[in-house]
VEXGUMAR-523842 format. One record per atom (N, C-alpha, C): residue in three letters; y, z, x. Coordinates in steps of 0.2 Angstrom, whole numbers, padded with zeros to 4 digits, always signed. Each point is the difference from the previous one (the first is absolute). Example, Ala and Ser with C-alpha at 12.3 -4.5 7.8 and 13.67 -1.06 7.14 Angstrom:
<recs>
ALA-0028+0039+0066/ALA+0006+0000-0004/ALA+0006+0000+0004/SER+0005-0004-0002/SER+0006+0001+0004/SER+0005+0003-0004/
</recs>
This chain:
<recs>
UNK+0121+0020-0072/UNK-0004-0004+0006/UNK-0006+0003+0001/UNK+0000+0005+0001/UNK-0007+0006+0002/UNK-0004-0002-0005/UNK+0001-0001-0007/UNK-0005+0002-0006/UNK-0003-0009+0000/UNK+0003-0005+0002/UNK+0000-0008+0000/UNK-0005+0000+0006/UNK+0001+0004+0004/UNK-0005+0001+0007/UNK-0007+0000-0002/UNK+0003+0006-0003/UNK-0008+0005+0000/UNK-0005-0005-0004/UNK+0004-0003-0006/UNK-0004-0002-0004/UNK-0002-0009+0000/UNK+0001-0003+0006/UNK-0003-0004+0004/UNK-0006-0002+0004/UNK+0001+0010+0001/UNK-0007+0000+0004/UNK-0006-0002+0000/UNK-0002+0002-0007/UNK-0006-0003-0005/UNK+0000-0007+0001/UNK+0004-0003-0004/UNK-0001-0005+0001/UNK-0001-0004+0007/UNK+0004-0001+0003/UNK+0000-0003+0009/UNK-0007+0004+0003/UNK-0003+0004-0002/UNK-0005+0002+0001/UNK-0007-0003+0000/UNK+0002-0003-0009/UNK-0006-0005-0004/UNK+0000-0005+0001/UNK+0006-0002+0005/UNK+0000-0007+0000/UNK-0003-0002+0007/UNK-0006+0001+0001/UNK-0002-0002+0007/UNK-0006-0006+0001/UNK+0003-0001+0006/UNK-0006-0006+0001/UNK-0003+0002+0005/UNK-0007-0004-0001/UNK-0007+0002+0002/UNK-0002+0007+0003/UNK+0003+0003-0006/UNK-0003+0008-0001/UNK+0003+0006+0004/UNK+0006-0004+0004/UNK+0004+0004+0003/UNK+0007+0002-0001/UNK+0005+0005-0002/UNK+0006+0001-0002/UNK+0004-0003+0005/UNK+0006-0006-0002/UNK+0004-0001+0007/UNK+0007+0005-0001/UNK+0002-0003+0007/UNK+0007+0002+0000/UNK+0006-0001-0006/UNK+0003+0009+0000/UNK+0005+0000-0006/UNK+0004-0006-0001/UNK+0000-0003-0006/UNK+0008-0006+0001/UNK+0006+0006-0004/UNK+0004-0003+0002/UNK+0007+0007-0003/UNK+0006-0007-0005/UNK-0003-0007+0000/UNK+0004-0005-0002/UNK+0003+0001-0008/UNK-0007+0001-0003/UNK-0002+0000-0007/UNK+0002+0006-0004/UNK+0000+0007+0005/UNK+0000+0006-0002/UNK+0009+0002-0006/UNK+0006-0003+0004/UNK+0007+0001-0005/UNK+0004-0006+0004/UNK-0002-0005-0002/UNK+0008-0004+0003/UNK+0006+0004-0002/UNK+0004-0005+0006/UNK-0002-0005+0005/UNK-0001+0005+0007/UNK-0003+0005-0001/UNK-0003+0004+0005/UNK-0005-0004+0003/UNK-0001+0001+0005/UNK-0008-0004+0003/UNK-0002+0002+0006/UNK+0005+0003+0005/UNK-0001+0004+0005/UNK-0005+0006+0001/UNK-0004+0004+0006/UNK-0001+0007+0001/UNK+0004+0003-0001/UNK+0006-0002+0005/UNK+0005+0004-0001/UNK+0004+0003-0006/UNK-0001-0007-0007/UNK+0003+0004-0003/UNK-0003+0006-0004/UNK-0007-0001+0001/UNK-0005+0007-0004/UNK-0002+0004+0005/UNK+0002+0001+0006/UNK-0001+0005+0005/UNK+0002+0007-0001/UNK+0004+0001-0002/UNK+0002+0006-0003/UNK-0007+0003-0008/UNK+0002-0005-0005/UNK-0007-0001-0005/UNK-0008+0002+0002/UNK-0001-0002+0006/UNK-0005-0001+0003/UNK-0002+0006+0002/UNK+0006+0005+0004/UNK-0001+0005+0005/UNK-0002+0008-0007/UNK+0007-0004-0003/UNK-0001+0007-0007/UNK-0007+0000-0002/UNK-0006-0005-0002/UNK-0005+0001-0005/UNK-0005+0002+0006/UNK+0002-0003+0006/UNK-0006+0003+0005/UNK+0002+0006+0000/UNK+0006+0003+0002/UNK+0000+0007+0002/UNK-0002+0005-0007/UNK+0001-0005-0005/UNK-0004+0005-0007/UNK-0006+0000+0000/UNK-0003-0004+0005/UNK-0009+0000-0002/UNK-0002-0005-0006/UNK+0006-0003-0002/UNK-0003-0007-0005/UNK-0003-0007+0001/UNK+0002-0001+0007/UNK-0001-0008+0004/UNK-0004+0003+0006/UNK-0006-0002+0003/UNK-0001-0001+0006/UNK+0000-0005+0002/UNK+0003-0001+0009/UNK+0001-0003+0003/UNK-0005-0005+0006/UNK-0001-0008-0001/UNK-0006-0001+0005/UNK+0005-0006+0005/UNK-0001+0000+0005/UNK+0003-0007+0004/UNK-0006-0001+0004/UNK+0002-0007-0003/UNK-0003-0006+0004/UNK+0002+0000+0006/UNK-0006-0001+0005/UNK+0003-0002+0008/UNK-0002-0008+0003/UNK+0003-0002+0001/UNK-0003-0009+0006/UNK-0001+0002+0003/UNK-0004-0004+0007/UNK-0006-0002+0006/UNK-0002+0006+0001/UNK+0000+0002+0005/UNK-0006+0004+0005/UNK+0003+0009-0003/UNK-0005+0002-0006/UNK+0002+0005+0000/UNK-0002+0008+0004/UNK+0006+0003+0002/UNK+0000+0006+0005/UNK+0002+0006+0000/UNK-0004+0005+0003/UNK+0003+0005-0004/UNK+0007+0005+0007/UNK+0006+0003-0004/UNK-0001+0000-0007/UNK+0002-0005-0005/UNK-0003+0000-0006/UNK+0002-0004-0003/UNK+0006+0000-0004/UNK+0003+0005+0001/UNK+0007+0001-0004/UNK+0007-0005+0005/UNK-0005+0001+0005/UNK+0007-0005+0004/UNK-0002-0006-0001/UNK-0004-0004-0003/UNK+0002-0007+0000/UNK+0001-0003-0007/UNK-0002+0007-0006/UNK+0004-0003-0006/UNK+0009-0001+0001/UNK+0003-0006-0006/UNK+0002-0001-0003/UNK+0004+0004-0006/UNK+0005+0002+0000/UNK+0001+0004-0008/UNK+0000-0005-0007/UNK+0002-0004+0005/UNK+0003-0003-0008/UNK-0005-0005-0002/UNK-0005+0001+0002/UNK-0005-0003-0001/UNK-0006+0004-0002/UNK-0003-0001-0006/UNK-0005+0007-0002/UNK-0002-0002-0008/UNK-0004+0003-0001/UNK-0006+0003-0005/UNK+0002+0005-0004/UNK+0002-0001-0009/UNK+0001+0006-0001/UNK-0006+0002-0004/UNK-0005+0007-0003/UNK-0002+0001-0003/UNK+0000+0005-0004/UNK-0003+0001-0005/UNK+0001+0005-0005/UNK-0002+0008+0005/UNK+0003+0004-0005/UNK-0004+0007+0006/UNK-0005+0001-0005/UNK-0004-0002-0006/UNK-0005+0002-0005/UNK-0003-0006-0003/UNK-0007-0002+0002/UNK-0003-0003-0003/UNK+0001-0003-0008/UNK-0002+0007-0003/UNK+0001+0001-0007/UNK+0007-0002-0003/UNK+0003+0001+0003/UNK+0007-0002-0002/UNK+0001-0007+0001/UNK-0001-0003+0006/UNK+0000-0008+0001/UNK-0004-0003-0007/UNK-0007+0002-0001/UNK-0003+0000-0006/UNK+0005-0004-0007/UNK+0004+0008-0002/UNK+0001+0002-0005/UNK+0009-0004-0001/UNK+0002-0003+0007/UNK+0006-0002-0002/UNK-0003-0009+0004/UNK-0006-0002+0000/UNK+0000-0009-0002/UNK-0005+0001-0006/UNK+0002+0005-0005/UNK-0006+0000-0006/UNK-0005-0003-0001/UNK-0003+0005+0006/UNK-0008-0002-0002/UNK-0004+0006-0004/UNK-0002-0001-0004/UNK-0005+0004-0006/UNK-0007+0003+0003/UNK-0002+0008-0004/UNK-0004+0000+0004/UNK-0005-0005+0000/UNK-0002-0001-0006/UNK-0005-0006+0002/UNK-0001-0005+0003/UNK+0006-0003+0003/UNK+0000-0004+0005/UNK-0001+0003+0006/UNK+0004+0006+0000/UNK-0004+0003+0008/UNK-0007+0001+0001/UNK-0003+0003-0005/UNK-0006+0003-0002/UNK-0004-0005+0002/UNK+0000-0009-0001/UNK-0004-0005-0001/UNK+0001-0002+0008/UNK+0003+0002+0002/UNK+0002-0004+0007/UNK-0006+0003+0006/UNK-0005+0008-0001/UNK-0005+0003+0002/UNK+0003+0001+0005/UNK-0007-0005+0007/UNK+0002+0001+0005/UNK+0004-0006+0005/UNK+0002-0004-0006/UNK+0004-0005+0004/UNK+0009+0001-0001/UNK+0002+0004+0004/UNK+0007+0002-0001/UNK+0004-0006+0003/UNK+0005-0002-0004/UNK+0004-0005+0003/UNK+0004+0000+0005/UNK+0000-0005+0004/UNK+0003+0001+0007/UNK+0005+0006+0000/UNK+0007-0002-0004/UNK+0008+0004+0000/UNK-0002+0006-0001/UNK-0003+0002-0004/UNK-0001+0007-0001/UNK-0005+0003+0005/UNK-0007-0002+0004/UNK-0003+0002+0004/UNK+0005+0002+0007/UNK+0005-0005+0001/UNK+0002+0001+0005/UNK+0007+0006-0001/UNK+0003+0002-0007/UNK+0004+0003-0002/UNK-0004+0008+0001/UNK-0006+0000-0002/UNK-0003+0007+0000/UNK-0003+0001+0008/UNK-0001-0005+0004/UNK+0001+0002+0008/UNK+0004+0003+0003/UNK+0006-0002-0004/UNK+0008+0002+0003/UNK+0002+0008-0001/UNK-0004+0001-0008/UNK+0001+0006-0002/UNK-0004+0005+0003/UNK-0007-0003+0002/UNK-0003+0005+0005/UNK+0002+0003+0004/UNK+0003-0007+0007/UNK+0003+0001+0004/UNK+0005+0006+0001/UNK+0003-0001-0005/UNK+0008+0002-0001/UNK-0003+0008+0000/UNK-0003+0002-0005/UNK-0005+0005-0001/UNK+0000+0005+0007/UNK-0005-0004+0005/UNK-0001+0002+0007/UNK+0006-0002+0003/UNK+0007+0000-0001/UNK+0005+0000+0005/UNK+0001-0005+0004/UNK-0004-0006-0003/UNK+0003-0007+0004/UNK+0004-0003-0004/UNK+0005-0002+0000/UNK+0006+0000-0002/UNK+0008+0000+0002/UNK+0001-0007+0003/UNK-0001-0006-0006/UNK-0006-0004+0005/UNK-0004-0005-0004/UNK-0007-0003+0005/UNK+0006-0005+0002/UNK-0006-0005+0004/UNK-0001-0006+0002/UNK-0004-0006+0000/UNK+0002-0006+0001/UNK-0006-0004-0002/UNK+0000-0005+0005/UNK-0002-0006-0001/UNK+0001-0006+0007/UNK-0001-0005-0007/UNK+0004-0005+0003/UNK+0002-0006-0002/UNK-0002-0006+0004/UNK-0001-0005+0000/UNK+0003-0009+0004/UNK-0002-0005-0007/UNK+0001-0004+0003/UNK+0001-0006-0006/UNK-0006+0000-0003/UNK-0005+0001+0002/UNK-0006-0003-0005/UNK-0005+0007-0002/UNK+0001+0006+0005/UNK-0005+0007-0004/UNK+0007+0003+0000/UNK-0003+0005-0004/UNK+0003+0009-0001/UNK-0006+0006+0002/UNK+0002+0004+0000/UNK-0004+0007+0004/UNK+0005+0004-0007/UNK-0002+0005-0003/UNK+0003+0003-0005/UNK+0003+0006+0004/UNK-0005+0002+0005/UNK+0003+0009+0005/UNK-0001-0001+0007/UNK+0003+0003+0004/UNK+0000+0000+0006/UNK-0002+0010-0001/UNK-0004+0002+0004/UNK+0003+0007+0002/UNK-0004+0001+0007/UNK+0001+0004+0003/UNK-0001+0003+0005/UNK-0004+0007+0004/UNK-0006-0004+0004/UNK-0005+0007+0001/UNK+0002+0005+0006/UNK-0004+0005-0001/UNK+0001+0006+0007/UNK+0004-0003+0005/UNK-0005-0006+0003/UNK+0004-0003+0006/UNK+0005-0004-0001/UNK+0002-0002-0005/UNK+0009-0004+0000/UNK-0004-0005+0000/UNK-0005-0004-0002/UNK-0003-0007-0003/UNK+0003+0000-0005/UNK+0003-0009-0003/UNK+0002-0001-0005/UNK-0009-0001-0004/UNK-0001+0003-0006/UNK-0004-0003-0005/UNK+0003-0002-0005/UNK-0004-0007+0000/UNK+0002-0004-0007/UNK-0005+0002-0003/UNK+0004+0001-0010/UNK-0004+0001-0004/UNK+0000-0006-0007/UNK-0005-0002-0002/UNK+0000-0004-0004/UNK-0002+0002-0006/UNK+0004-0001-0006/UNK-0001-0001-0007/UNK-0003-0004-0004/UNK-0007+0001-0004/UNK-0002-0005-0004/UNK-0003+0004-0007/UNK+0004-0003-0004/UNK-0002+0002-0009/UNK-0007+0000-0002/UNK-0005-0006+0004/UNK-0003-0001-0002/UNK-0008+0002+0005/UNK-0007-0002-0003/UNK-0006+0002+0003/UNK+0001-0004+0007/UNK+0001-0007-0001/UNK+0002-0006+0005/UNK+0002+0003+0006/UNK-0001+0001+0006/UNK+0005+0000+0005/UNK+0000-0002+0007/UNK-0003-0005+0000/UNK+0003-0005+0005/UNK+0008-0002-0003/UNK+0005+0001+0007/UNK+0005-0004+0000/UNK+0003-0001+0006/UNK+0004-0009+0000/UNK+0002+0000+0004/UNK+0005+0001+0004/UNK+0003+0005-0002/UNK+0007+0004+0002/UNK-0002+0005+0007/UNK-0007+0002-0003/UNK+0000+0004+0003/UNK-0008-0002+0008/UNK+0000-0005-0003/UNK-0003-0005+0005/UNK+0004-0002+0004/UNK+0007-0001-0002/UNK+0005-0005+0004/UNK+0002+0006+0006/UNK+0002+0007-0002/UNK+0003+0005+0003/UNK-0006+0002+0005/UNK-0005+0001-0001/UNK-0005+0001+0006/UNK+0001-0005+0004/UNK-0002-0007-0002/UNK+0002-0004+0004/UNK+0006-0001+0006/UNK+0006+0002-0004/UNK+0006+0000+0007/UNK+0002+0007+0001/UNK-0002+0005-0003/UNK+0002+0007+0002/UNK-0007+0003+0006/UNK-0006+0001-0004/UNK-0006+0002+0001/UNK-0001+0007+0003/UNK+0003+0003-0008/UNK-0001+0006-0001/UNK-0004+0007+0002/UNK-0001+0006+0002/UNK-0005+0003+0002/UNK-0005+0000-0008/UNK+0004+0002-0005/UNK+0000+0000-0006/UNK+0001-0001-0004/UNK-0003-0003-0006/UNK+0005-0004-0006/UNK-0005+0005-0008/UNK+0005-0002-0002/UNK-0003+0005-0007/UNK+0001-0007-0007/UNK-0005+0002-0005/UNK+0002-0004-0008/UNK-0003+0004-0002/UNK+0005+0000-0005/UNK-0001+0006-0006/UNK-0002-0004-0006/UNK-0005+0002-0002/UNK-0003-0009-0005/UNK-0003+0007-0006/UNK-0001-0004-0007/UNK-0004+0005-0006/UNK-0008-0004+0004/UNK-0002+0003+0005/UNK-0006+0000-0001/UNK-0001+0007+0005/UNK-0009+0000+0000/UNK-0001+0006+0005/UNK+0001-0002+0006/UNK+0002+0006+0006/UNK+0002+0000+0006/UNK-0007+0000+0003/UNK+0003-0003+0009/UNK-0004+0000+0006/UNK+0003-0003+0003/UNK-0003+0002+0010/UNK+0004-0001+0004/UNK-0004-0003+0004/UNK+0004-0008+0004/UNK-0004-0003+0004/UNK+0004-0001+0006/UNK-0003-0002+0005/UNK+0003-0003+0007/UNK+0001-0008-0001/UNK+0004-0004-0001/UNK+0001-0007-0002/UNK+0004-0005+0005/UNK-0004-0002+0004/UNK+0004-0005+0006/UNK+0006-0005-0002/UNK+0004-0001+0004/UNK+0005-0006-0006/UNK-0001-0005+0001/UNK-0007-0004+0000/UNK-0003-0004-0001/UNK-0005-0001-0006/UNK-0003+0007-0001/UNK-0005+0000-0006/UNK+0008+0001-0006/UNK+0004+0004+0004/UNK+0005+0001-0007/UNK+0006-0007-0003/UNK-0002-0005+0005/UNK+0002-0006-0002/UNK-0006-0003-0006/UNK-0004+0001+0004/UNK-0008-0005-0006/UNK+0001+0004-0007/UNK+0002+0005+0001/UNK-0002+0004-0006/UNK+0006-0001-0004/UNK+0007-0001+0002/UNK+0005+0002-0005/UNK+0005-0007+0001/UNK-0002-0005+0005/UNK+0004-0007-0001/UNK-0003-0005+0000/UNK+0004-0006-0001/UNK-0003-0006+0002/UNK-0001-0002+0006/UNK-0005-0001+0002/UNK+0002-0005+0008/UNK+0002-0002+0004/UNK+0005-0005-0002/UNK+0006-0003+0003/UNK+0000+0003+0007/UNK+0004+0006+0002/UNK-0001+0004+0003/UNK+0009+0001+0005/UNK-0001+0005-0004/UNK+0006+0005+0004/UNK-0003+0000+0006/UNK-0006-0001+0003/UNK-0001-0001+0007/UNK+0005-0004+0005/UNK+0001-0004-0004/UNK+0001-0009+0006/UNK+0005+0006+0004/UNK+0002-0004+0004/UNK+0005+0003+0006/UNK-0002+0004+0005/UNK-0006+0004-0003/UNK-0001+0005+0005/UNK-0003-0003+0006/UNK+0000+0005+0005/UNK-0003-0001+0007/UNK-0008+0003+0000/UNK-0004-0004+0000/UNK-0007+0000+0000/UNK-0002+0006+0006/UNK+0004-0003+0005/UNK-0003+0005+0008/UNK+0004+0008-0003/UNK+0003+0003-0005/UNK+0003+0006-0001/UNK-0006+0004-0004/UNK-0001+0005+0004/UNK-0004+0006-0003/UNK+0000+0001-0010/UNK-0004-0001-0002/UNK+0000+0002-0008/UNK+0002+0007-0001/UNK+0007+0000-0005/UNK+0000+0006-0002/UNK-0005+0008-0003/UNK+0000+0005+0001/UNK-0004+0004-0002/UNK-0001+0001-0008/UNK-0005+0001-0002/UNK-0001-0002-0007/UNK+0003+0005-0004/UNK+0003-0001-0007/UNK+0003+0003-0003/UNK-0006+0005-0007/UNK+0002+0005+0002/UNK-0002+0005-0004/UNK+0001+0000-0006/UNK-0003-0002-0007/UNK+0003-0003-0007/UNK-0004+0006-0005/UNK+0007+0003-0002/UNK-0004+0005-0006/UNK+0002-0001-0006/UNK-0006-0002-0003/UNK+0001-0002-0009/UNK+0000+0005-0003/UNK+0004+0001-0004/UNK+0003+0007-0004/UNK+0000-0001-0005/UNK+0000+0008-0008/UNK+0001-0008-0005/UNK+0008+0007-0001/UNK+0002-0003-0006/UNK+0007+0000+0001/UNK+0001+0007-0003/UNK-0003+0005-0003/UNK+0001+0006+0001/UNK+0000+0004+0005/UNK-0001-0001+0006/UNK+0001+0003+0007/UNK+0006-0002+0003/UNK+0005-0002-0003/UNK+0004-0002+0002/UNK+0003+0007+0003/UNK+0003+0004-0002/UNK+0002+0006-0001/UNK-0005+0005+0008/UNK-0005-0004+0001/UNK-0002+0003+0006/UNK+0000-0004+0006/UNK+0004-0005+0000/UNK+0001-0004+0006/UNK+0003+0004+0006/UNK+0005+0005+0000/UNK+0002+0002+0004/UNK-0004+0005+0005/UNK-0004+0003-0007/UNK-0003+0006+0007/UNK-0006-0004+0001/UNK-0003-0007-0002/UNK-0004-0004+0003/UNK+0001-0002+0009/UNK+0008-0002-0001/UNK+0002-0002+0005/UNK+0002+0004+0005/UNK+0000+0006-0001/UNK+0002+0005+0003/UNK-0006+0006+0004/UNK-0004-0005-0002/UNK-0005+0007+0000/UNK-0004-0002+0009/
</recs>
């Protein structure tokens, strides 16, 4: 069961949509098992060996801590080494070598994990609802949740993280993208025009209510991941 585990990870890793790893399914892994429960034990062993790192998703209003509002049975598995996620969905080096600076989402967000993991965060978190994803939640000096966001590519407008400013309105958010880093103040108005459509997540609000305080946005590029901590700490 453990070796059946491990070795799905890869793949339910590569198999994501729009550029973000989802939630483990356990169906596929050994019928007619299909439960957490029955890989929980499975689960506990490769994490305690340092094989598997562990991510949970959170719903609505993310707060900290955030350990109390994950879910167990509910999570993200990752590899604990890039190179190894690599070398077990056989990709060649040439392949990796062509891919330059545009790394593909599953693996961008699998080498965030391992930074992370690196600096003692472990297991992360991430935010969920029906139509964005947030890849990391982590948490500054003051006990702020920051959302951090994942993109493979130069591109980085997105609406995920357009949508989360919008209902959360964060002191700070972070995207770790393959371009070079800069840090702006971003209202979450300008951060609507920039990263959604119009429609507008606005309707409902109440026009006479004070505008939230603009959201401090730092473009990072994705080697820095590994120093997000004493960024937020500092």
């Amino acid at each position: 069961m453990i070796d059946a585990l491990f070795t799905q990870v890869p793949a339910q890793i590569s198999s994501v949509i729009d550029e973000s790893v989802k939630r483990f399914r356990f169906k596929d892994i050994l019928p007619p098992k299909s439960r957490y429960t029955d890989f929980e034990n499975a689960i506990n062993w490769l994490h305690q060996c340092r094989l598997v790192l562990l991510n949970y998703p959170i719903e609505g209003q993310p707060r900290a801590p955030l350990v109390a509002y994950r879910k167990p049975s509910r999570l993200k598995l990752f590899l604990f080494d890039t190179g190894l996620l690599h070398h077990m969905l056989g990709a060649g080096y040439q392949q990796i070598k062509q891919q330059a600076y545009g790394y593909k989402g599953f693996v961008a967000e699998n080498f965030v994990q391992q930074e992370l993991a690196v600096q003692g965060i472990e297991p992360t978190h991430a935010w969920v609802d029906a139509r964005a994803e947030i890849e990391f939640l982590l948490t500054d000096s003051l006990g702020r949740v920051v959302p951090v966001e994942v993109k493979s590519v130069t591109r980085t407008r997105a609406k995920s993280m357009a949508s989360y400013i919008d209902r959360h309105h964060p002191a700070v958010a972070i995207r770790l993208a393959a371009t070079p880093g800069n840090m702006t103040a971003v209202t979450r108005q300008q951060g609507l025009r920039e990263s959604t459509t119009p429609d507008s997540l606005d309707s409902g609000r109440d026009s006479a209510s004070p505008p939230p305080p603009p959201t401090a946005t730092w473009n990072l590029p994705l080697y820095d991941a590994g120093f997000l901590p004493r960024l937020l700490n500092d």
